[in-house]
Backbone as CSV, one residue per row, in Angstrom:
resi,resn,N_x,N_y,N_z,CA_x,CA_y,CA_z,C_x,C_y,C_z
1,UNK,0.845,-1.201,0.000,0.000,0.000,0.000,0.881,1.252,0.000
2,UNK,0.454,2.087,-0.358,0.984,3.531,-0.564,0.294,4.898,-0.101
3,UNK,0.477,5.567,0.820,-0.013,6.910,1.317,-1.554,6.527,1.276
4,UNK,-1.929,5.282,2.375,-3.481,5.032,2.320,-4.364,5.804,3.657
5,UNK,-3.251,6.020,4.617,-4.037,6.616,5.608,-4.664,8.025,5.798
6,UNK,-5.803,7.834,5.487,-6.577,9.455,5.017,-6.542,10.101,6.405
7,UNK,-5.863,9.542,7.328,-5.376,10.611,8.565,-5.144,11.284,8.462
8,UNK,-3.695,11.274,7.456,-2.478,11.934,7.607,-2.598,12.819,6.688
9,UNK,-1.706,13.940,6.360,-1.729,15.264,5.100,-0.262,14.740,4.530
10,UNK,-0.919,14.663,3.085,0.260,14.836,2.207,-0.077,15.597,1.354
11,UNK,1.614,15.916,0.841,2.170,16.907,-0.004,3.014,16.417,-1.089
12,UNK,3.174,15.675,-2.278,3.843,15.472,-3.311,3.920,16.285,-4.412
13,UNK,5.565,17.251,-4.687,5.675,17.554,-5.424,5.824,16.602,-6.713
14,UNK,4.933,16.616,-7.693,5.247,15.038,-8.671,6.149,15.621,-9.636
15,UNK,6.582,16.802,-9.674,7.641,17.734,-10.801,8.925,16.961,-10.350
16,UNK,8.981,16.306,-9.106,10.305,15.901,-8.296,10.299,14.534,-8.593
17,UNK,9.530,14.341,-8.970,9.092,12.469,-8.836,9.882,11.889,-10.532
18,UNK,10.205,10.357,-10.494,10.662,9.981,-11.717,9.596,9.178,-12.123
19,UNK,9.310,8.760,-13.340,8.309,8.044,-14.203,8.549,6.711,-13.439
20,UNK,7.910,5.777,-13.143,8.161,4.628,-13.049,6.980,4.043,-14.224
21,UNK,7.319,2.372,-14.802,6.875,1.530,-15.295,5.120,1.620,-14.897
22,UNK,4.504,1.329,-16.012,3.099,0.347,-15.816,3.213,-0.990,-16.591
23,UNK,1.879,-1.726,-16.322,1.541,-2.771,-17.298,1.887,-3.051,-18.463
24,UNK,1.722,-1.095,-19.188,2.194,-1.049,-20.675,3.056,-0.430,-21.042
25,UNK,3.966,-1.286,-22.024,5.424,-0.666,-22.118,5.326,1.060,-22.518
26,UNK,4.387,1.540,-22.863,4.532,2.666,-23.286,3.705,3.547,-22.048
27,UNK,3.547,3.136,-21.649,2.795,4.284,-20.426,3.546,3.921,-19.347
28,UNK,3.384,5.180,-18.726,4.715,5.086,-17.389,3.565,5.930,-16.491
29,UNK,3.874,6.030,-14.936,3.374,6.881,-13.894,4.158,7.208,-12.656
30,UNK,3.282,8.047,-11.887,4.052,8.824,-10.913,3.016,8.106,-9.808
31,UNK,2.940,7.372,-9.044,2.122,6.613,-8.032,2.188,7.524,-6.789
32,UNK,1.174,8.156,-6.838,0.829,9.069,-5.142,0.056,8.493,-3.835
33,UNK,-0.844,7.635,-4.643,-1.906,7.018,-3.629,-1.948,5.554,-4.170
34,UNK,-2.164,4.260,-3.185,-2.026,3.127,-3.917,-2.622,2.112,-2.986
35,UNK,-3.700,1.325,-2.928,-3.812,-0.063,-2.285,-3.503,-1.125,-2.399
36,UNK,-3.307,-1.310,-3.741,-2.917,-2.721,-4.292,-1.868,-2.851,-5.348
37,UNK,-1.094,-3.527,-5.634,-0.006,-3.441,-6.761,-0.711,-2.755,-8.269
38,UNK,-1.935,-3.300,-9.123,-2.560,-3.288,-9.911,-4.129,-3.359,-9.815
39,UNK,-4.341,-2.623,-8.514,-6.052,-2.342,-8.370,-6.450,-2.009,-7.456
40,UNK,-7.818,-1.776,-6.870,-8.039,-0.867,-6.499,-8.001,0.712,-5.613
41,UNK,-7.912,1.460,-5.011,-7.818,2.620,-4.789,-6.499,2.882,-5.450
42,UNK,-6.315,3.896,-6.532,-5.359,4.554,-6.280,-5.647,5.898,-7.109
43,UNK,-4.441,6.852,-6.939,-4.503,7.926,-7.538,-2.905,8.054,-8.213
44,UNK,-2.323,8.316,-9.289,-1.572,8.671,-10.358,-1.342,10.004,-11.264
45,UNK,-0.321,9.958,-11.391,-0.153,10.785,-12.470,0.346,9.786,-13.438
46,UNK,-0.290,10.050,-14.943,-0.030,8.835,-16.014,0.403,9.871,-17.138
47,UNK,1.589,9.171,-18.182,2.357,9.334,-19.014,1.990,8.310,-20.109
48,UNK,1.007,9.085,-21.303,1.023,8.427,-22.376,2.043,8.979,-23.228
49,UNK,3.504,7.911,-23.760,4.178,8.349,-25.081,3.234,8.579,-26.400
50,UNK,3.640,8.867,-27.031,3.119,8.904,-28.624,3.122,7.591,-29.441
51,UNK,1.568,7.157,-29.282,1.603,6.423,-29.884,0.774,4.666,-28.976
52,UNK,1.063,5.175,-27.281,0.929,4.820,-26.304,-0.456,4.076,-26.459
53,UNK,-1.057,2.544,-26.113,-2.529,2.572,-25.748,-2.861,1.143,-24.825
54,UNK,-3.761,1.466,-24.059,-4.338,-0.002,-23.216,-4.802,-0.738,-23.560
55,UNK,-5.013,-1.891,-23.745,-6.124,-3.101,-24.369,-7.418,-2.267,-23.701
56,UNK,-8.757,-2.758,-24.375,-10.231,-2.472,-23.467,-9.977,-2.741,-22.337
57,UNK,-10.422,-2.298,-20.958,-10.876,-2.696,-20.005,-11.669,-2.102,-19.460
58,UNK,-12.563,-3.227,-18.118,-13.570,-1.930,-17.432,-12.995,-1.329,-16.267
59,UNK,-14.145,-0.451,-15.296,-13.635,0.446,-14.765,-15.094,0.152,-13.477
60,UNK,-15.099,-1.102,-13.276,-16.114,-1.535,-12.379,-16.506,-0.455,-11.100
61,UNK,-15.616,0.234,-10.634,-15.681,1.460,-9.412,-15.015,2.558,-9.814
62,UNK,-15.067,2.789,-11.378,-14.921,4.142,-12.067,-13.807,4.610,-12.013
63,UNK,-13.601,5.741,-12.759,-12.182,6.287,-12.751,-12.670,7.820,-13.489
64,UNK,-11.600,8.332,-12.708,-11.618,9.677,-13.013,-10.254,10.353,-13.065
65,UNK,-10.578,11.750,-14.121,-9.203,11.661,-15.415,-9.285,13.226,-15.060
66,UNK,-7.734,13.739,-15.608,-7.703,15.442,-15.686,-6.741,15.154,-16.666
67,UNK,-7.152,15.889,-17.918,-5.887,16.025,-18.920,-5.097,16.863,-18.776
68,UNK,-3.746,16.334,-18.364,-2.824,17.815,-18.132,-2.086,18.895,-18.988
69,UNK,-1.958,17.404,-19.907,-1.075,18.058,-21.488,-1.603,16.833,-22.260
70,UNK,-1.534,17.279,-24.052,-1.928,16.497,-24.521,-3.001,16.238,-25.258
71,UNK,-3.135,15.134,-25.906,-4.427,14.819,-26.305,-4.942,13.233,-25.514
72,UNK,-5.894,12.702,-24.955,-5.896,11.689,-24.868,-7.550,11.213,-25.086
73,UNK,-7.086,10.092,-25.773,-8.259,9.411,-26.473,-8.805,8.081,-26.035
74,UNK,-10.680,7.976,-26.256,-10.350,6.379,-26.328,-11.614,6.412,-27.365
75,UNK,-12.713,5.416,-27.594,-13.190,4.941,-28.162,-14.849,6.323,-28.508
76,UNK,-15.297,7.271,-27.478,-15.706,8.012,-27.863,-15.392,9.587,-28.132
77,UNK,-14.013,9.656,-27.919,-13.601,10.930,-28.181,-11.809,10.756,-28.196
78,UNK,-11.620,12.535,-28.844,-10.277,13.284,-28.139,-10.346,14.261,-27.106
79,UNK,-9.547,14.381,-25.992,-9.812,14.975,-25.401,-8.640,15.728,-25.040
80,UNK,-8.561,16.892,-25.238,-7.341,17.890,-24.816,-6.707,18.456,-23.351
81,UNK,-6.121,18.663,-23.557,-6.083,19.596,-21.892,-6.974,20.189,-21.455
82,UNK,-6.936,20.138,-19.966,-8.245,20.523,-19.165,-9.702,20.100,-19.358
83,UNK,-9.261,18.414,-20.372,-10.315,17.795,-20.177,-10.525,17.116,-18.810
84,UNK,-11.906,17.329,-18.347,-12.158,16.629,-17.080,-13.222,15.546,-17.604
85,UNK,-12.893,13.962,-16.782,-13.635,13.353,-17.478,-14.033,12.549,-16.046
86,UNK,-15.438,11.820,-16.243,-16.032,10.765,-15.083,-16.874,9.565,-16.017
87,UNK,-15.381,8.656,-16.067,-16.148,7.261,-16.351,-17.220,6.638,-15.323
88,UNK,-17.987,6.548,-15.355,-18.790,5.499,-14.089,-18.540,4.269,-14.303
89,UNK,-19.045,3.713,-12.305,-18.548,2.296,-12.368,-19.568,1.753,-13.646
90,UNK,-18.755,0.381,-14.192,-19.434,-0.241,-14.958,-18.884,0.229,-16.272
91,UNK,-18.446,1.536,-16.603,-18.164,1.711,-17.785,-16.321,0.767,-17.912
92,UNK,-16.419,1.117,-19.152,-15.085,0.277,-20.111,-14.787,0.904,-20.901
93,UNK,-13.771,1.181,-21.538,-12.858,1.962,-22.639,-11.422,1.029,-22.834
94,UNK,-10.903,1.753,-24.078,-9.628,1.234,-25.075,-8.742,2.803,-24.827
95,UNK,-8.299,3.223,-24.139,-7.386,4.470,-24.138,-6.333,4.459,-24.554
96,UNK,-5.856,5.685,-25.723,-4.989,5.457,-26.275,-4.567,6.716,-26.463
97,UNK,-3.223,7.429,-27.318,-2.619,8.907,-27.002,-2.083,8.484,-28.859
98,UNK,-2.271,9.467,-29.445,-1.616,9.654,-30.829,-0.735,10.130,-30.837
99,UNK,-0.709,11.395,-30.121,0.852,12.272,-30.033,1.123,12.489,-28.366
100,UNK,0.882,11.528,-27.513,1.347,11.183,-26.632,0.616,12.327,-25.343
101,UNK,0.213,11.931,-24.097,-0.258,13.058,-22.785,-0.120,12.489,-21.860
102,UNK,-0.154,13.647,-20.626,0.010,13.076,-19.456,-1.549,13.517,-18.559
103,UNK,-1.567,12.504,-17.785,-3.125,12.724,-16.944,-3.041,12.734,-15.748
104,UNK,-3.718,13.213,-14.939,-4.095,12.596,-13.451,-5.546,12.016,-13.368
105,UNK,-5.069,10.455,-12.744,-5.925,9.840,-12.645,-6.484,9.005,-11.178
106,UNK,-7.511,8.897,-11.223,-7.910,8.660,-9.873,-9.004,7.449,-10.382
107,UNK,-8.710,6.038,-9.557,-9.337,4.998,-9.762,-10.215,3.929,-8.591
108,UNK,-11.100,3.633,-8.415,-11.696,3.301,-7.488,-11.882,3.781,-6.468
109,UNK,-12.743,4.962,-7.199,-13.062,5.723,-5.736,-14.320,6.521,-6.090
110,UNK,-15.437,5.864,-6.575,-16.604,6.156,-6.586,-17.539,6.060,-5.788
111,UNK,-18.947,6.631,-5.554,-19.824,5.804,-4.741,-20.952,5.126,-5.987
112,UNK,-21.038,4.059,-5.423,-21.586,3.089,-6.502,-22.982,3.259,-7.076
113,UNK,-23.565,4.245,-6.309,-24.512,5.259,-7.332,-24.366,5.832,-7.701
114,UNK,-23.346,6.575,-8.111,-22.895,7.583,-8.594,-22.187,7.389,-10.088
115,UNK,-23.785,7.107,-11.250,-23.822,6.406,-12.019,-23.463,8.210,-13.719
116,UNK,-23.189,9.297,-13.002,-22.794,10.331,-14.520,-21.768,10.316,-14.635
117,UNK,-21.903,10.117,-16.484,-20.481,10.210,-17.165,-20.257,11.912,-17.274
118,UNK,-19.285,12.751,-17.049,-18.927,13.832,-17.130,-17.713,14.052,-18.222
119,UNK,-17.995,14.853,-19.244,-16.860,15.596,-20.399,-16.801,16.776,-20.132
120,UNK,-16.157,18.060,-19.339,-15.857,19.288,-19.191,-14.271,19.830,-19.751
121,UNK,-14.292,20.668,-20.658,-13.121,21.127,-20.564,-13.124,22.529,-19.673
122,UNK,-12.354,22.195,-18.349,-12.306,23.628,-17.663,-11.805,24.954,-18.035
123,UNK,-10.625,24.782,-18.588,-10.395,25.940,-19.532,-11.826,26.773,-19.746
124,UNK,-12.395,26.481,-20.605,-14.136,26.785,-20.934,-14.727,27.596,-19.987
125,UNK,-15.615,26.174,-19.025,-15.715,26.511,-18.052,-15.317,27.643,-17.097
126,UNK,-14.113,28.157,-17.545,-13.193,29.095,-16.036,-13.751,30.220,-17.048
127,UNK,-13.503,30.534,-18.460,-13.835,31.537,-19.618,-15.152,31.916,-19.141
128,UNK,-15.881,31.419,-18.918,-17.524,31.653,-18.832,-17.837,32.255,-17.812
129,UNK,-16.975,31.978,-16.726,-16.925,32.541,-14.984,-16.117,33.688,-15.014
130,UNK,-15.462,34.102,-16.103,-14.347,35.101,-15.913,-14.128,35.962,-14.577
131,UNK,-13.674,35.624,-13.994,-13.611,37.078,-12.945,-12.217,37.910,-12.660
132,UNK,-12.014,39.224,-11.776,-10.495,39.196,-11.306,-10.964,39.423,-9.612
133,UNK,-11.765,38.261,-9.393,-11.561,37.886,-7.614,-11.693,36.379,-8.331
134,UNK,-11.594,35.556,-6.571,-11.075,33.815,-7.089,-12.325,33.750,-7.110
135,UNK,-12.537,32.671,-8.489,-13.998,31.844,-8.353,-13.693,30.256,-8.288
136,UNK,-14.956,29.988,-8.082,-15.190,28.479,-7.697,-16.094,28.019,-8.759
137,UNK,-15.708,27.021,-9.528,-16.917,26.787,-10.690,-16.981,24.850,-10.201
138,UNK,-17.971,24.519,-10.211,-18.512,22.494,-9.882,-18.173,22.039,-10.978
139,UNK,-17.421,21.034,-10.833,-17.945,20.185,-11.882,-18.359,19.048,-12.117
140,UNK,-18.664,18.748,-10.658,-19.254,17.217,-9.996,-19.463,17.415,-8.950
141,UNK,-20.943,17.335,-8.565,-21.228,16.419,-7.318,-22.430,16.084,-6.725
142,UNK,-22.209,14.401,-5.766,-23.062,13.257,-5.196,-22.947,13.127,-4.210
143,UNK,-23.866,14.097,-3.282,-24.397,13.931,-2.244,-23.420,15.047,-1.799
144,UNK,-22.916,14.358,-0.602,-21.583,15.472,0.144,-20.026,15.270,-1.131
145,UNK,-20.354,14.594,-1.497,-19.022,14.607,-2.625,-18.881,15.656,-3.627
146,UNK,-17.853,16.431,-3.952,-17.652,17.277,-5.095,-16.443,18.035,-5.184
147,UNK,-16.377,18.197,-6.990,-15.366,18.275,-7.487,-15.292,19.851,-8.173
148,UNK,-14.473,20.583,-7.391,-14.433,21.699,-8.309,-13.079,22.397,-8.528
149,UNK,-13.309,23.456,-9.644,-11.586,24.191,-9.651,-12.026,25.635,-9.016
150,UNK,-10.692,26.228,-8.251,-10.532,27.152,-7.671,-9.658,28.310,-9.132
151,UNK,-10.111,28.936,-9.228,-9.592,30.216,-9.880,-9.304,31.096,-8.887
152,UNK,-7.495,31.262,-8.893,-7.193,32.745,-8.366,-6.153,33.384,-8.730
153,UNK,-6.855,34.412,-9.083,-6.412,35.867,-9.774,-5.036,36.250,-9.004
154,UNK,-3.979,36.769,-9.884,-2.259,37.092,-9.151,-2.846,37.832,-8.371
155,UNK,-1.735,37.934,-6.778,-2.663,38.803,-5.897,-3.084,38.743,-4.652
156,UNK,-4.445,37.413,-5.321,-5.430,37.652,-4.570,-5.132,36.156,-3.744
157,UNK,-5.188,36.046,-2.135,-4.888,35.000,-1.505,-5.840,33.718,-1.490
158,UNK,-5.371,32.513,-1.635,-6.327,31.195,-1.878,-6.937,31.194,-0.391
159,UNK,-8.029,30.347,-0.547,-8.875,29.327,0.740,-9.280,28.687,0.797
160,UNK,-8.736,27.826,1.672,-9.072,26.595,1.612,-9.953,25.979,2.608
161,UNK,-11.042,25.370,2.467,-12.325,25.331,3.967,-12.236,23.987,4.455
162,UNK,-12.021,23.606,5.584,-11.909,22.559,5.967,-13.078,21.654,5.850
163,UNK,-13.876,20.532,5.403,-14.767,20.116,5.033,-14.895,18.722,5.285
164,UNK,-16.094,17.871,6.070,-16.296,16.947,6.772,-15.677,15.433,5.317
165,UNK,-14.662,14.836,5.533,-14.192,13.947,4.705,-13.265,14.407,3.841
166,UNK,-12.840,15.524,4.657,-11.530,16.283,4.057,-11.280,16.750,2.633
167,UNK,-10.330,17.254,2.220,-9.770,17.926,0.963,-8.591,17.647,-0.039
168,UNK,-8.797,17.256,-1.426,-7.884,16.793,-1.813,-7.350,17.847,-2.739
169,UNK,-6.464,18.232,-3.597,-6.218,19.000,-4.339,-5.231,19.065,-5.261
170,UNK,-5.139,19.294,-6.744,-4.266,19.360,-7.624,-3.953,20.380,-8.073
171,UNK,-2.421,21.060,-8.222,-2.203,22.865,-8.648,-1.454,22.509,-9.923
172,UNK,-3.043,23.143,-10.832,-3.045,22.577,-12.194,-2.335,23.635,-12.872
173,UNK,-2.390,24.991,-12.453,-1.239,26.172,-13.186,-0.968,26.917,-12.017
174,UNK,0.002,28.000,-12.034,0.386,28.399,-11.073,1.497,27.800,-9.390
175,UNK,1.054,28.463,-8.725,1.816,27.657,-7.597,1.228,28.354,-6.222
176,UNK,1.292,27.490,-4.908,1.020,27.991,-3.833,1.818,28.050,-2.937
177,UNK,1.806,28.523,-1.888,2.612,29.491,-1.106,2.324,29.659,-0.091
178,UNK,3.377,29.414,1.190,3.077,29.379,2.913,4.294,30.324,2.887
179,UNK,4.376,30.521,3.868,5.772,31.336,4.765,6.886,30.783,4.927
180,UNK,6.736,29.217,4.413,8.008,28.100,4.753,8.260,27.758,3.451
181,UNK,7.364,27.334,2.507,7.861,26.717,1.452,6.751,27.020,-0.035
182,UNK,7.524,26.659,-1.362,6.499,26.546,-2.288,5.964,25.216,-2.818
183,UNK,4.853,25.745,-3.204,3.966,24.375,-3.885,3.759,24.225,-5.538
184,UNK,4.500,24.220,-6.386,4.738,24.131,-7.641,3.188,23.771,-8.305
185,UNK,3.398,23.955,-9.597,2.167,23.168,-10.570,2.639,21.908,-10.142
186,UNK,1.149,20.862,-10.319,1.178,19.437,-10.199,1.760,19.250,-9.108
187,UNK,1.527,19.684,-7.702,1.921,19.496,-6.971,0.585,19.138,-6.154
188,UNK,0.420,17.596,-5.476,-0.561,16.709,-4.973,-0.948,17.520,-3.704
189,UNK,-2.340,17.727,-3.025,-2.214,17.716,-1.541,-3.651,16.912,-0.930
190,UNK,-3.770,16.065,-0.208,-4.770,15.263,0.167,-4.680,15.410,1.612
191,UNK,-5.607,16.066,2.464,-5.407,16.413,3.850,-6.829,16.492,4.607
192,UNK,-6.758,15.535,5.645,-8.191,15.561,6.359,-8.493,17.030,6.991
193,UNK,-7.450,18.075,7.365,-7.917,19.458,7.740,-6.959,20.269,7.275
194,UNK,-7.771,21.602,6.447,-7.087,22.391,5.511,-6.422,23.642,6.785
195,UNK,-5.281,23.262,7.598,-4.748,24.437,8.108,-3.883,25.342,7.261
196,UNK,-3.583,25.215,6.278,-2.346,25.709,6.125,-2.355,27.393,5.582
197,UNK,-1.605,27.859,6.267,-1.027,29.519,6.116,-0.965,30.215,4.415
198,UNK,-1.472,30.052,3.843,-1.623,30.419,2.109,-1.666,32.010,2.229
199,UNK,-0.366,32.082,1.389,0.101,33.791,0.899,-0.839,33.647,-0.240
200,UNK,-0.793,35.195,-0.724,-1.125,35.802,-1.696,-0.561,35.321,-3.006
201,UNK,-1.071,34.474,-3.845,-0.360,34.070,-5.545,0.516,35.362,-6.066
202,UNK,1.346,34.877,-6.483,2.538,35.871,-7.303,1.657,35.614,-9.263
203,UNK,0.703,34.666,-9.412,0.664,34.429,-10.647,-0.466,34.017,-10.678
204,UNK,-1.743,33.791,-11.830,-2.930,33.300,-12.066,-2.383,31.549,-11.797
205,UNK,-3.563,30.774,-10.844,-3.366,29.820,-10.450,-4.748,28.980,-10.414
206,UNK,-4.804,27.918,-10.948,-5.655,27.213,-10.964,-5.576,25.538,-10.046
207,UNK,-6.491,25.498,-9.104,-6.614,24.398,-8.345,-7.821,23.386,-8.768
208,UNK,-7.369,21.934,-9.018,-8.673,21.118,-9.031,-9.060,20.453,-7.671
209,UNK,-9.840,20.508,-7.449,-9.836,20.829,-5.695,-11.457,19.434,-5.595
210,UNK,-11.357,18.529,-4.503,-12.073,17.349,-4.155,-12.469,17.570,-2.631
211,UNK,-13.549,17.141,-2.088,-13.645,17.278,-1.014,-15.289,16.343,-0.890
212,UNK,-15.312,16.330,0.642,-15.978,15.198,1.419,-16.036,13.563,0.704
213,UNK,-15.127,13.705,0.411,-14.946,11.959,-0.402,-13.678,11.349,0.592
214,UNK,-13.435,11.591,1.012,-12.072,10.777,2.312,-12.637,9.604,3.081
215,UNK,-12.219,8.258,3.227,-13.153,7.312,4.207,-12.286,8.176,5.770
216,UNK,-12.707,8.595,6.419,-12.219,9.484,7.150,-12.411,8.426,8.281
């Protein structure tokens, strides 16, 4: 197992991290969260080369995708950066990369009613909300579960709300900032209580931000 105890707060810079191996010779990942060697719970950062693809398989307790760079494809679409995607359990796909992307992916960690497929490109999404204070735009959620990105404007200081089943979070552009240290793009944070001291952004910063989904 790997960083399973939703006690604890972590922080992975994955900019620091090296590719390791998957299943398929052409896809490689950055393993942040992990229960089992090859199944269920985990969370990743995944590296499709060019050219890269999986046999079909299903996705019995779902999986959920952020395109970081890239194009990545499977059997009903392409999907570019700042595609956000929600296979449901039960669904199956053939994923594959033409000119190669990298994703964050999060796998078995649905609630098993929680039967919508979701296609958002946030990019979009953030266009439509335009603001210059931080906004908050949804782009999922079941019951106490949900998934949204934080927009904040250079400047203006992030917040983060502490929330019953805690907070997970991905810093999809930009970077964040305490009094001790920085938090780069693609830099992981999964923490049952959001204390932390957040300066003012030096730069437009975008967070994909999860919360009350922790088995706490």
């Amino acid at each position: 197992m790997l960083n399973m105890n939703f006690q604890e707060s972590i922080i992975i810079q994955t900019e620091k991290q090296e590719w390791q191996p998957s299943p398929a010779s052409t896809v490689f990942r950055k393993q942040l969260a992990r229960e089992d060697k090859e199944s269920g719970h985990a969370t990743s950062i995944v590296q499709y080369v060019a050219g890269a693809s999986f046999p079909e398989h299903p996705h019995p307790t779902g999986e959920e995708i952020l395109v970081l760079s890239g194009i990545f494809s499977d059997e009903t679409g392409d999907f570019g950066s700042g595609t956000y995607i929600r296979n449901p359990p039960g669904s199956h796909h053939a994923p594959f990369s033409k000119d190669g992307c990298i994703i964050f992916v999060k796998l078995c960690q649905f609630d098993p009613a929680d039967r919508q497929t979701v296609r958002i490109n946030i990019f979009e999404s953030l266009e439509k909300e335009a603001s210059d204070k931080i906004t908050e735009v949804s782009l999922h959620q079941f019951e106490s579960k949900r998934t949204s990105l934080l927009s904040i404007p250079a400047g203006e200081t992030p917040y983060l709300r502490n929330k019953p089943g805690g907070v997970e979070l991905l810093i999809v552009s930009g970077k964040l900032s305490t009094h001790s240290e920085d938090w780069p793009v693609n830099t992981w944070i999964r923490t049952p209580h959001c204390d932390y001291d957040l300066q003012p952004v030096n730069d437009d910063t975008i967070l994909l931000i999860k919360s009350g989904h922790l088995p706490l």
